[in-house]
Structures are given as structure tokens and as C-alpha cells.
C-alpha positions as semicolon CSV with decimal commas, in nm:
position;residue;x (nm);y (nm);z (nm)
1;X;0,000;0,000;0,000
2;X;0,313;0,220;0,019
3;X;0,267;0,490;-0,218
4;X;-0,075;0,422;-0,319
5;X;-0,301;0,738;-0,317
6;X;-0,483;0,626;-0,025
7;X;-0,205;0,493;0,141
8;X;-0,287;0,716;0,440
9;X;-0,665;0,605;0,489
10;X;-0,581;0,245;0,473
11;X;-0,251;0,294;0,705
12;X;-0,528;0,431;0,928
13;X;-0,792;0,170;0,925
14;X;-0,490;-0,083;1,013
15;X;-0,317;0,145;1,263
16;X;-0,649;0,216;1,467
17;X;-0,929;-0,036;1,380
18;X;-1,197;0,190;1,275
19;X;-1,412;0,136;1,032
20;X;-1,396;0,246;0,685
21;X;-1,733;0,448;0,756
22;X;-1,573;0,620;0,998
23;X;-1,233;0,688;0,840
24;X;-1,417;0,859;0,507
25;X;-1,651;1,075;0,760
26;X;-1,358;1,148;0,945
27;X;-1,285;1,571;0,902
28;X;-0,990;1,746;1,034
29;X;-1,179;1,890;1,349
30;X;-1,222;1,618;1,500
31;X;-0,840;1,526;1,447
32;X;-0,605;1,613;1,675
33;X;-0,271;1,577;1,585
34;X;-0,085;1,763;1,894
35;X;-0,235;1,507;2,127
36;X;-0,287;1,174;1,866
37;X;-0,615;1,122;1,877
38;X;-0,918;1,135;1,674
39;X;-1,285;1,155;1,775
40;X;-1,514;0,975;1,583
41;X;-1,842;1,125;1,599
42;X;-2,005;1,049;1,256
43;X;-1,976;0,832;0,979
44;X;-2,017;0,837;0,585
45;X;-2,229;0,570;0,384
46;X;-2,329;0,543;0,032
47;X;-2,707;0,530;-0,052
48;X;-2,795;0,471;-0,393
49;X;-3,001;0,788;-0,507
50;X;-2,831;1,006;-0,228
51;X;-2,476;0,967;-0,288
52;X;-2,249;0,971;0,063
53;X;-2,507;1,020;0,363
54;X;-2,379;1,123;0,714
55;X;-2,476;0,928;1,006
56;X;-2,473;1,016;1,368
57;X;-2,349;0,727;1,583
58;X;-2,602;0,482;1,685
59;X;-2,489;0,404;2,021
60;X;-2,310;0,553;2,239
61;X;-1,992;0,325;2,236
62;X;-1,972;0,422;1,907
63;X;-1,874;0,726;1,920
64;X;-1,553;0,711;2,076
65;X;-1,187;0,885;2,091
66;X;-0,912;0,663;1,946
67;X;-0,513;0,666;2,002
68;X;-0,279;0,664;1,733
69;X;0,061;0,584;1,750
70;X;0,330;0,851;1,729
71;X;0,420;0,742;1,329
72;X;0,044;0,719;1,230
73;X;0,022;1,059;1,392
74;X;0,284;1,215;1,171
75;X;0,164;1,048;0,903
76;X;-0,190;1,208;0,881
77;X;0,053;1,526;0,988
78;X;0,218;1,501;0,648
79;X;-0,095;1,454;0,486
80;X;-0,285;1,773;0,589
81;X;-0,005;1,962;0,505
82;X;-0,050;1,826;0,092
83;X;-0,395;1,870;0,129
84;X;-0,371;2,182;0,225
85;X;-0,088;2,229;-0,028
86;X;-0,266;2,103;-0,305
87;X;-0,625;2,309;-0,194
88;X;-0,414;2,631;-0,237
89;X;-0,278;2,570;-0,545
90;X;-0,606;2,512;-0,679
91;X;-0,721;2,773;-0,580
92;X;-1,020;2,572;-0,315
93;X;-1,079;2,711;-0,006
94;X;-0,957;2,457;0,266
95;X;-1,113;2,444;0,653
96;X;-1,107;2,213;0,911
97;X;-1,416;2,057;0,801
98;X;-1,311;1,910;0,524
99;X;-1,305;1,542;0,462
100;X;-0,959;1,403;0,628
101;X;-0,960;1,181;0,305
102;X;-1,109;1,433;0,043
103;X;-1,078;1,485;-0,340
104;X;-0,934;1,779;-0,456
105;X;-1,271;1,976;-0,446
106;X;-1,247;1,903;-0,081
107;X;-1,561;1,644;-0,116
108;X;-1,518;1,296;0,082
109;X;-1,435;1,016;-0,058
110;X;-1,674;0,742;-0,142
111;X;-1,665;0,398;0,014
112;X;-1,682;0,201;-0,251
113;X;-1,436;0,317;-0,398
114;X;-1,172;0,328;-0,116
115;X;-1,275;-0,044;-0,096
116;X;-1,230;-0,121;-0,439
117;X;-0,945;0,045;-0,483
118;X;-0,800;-0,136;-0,165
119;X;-0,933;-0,498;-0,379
120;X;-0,738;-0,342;-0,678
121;X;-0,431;-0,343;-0,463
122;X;-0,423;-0,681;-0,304
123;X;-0,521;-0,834;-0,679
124;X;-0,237;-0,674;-0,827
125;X;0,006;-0,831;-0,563
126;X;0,205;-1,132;-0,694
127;X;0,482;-1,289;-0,461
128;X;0,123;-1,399;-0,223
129;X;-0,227;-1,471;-0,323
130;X;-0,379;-1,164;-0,164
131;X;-0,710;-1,199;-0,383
132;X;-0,916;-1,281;-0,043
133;X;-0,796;-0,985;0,184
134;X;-1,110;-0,687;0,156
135;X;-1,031;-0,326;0,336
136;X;-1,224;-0,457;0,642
137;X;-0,960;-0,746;0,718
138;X;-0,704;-0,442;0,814
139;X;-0,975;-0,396;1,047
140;X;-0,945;-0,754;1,182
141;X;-0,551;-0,731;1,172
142;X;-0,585;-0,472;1,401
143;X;-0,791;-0,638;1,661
144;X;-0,591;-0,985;1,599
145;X;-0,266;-0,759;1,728
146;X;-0,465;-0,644;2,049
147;X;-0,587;-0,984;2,119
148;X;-0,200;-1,149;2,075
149;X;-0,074;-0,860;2,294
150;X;-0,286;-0,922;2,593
151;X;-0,546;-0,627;2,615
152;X;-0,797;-0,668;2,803
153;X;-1,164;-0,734;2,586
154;X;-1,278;-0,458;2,704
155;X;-1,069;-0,213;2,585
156;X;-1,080;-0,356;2,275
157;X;-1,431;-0,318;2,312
158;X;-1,414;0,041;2,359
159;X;-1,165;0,069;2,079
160;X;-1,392;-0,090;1,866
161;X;-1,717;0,108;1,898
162;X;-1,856;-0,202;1,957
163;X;-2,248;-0,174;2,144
164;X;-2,156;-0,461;2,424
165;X;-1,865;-0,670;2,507
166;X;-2,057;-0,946;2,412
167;X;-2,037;-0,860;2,014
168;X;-1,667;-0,859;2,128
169;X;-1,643;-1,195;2,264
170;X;-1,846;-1,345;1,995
171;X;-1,650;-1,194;1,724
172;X;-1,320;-1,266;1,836
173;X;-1,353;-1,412;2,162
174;X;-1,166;-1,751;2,025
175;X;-0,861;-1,588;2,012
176;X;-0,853;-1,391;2,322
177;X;-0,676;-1,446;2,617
178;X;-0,480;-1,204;2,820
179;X;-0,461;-0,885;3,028
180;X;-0,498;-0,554;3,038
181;X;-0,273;-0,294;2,869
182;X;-0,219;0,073;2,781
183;X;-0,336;0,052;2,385
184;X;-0,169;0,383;2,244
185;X;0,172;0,252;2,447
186;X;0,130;-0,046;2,333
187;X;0,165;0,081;1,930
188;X;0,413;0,248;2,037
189;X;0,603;-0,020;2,179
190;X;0,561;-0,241;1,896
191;X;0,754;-0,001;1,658
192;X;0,633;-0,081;1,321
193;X;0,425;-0,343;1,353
194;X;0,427;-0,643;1,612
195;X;0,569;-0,980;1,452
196;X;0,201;-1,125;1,524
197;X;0,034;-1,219;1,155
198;X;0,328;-1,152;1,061
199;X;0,284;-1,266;0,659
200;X;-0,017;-1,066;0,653
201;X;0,169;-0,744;0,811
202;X;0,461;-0,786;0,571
203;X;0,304;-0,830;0,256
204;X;0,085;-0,530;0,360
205;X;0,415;-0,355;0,386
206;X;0,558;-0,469;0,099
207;X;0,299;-0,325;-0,152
């Protein structure tokens, strides 16, 4: 994914877990970069007819505040400043309530196509078979890393916007096993990325 245009969105969705809903209603308010966090308060989904449709969150664990690590932080860093960049020379006003991942008209993105263009990315890869692997699994990777690290399930929970702990435990419950853990610290720790799915992780690198 290095390189691609929306390297940034999907280094986000792995980096942080959230959904891909939440990453294209994600807007630069709601970002903050001095502390490395963002607050996810809405969401973005396509409705034929309508185009992209904003949604409140529909529970409260939903809408949440989410760590990043110091590298993803810098990363989304870098990429306001090109936005930015790039809305000045063409002449678009830019404010912070633009789209984090917008097109050049400052409009979001749409979901299907940050999906497809993630499918696009994973056919194209040869040394692996990465035909199977949909935007969501970095979503999954994410959670898998929590899980093999020890954090408690109900942080994850919390990480997750997920409604009870019991969605949690049904969804990934099979794999967990462990104890409680600062998650932003934890990233940190790590580095890059933890040697856990490792294959997956590097061939995600890789492209």
C-alpha cells in the first residue's frame, strides 16, 4: 500500500481499527494531531439515489476517541499539510471541516471506492495470493494484534465502537486471552508493527 493514493486512509484503518465508515466521515476537526487522537463522531455511507449520507453514531460506544501511535500521527501530519498544499494551489478554499480523506474539491471520498481500490491493490500483488484480503480485514488485523498482545476485551471493546462486550467476545472471543494494557503505548512499543500475523503485516508492507 506504500505509495498508493490512499495509502494514508488504509494505514489508518490498520493502525487504529476503525471502520472504513468512519475513516471517510472522518474531518480534520475532529483530528487532533498535537495530542494523537481522533474523535469519531459520525460516519459516511453510500445510498444509492443520495450519494455519501452522514450518520450520527447509533450508540453511544460508538462514538468514541481513538489513540494513534506517534508514526500514524505524523503520518496524517504530512498529509494535511498536501492537502492543504494542493487546496491552495487550486485555488479551493480549505477548513477544518473538510473530509480528512477528500478529493481535490475538498468532497469525501466514497466507500466504494476506497474499498475497491483497496481490492485493486491486493489483486495486483504477486509474490502472495492476496485476492481474499477486503479493506475490512485491516480492520481484523488490528484487533488480531490487540488480542495477541494481551489487552484486556474490554478495551478492545471500547476501541472498537462495539455496542456490548458481548459482540466482542463473539467476534473474536476464540482468540482472546490475556490482560490488560495501555493501547496507544502499546503501538508504540511495537515499533512498526508487532511480529504477530506476521505474513499478513509484511506483505501489507511490501505493496
Amino acid at each position: 500500500i506504500t505509495g498508493q493514493p490512499n495509502e494514508t486512509l488504509y494505514r489508518l484503518n490498520y493502525g487504529t481499527g476503525i471502520r472504513r465508515s468512519e475513516a471517510v466521515g472522518l474531518t480534520w476537526r475532529n483530528t487532533n494531531l498535537e495530542s494523537g487522537n481522533i474523535r469519531i463522531v459520525q460516519s459516511a455511507h453510500s445510498v444509492p439515489g443520495k450519494g455519501m449520507v452522514i450518520e450520527r453514531p447509533k450508540t453511544h460506544s460508538s462514538g468514541r476517541t481513538v489513540s494513534m501511535k506517534t508514526q500514524l500521527t505524523e503520518l496524517l501530519g504530512r498529509h494535511k499539510t498536501h492537502q492543504m498544499e494542493q487546496a491552495l494551489a487550486d485555488g479551493v478554499p480549505w477548513s477544518m471541516d473538510w473530509p480528512v480523506f477528500a478529493n481535490r474539491l475538498g468532497k469525501m471520498l466514497t466507500t466504494d471506492a476506497i474499498t475497491k481500490g483497496f481490492k485493486r491493490i491486493m489483486e495486483a500483488y504477486e509474490p502472495l495470493d492476496m485476492s481474499r484480503w477486503h479493506l475490512h480485514d485491516l480492520r481484523h488485523t488490528h484487533v488480531s494484534i490487540l488480542i495477541e498482545a494481551n489487552v484486556h476485551p474490554k478495551k478492545i471493546q471500547a476501541r472498537l465502537g462495539h455496542s456490548s462486550i458481548q459482540v466482542t467476545m463473539d467476534r473474536y472471543g476464540h482468540l482472546m486471552e490475556g490482560q490488560d494494557d495501555d493501547i496507544a503505548e502499546l503501538f508504540e512499543q511495537y515499533g512498526k508493527e508487532p511480529t504477530v500475523v506476521t505474513e499478513a503485516i509484511a506483505v501489507l508492507e511490501a505493496v
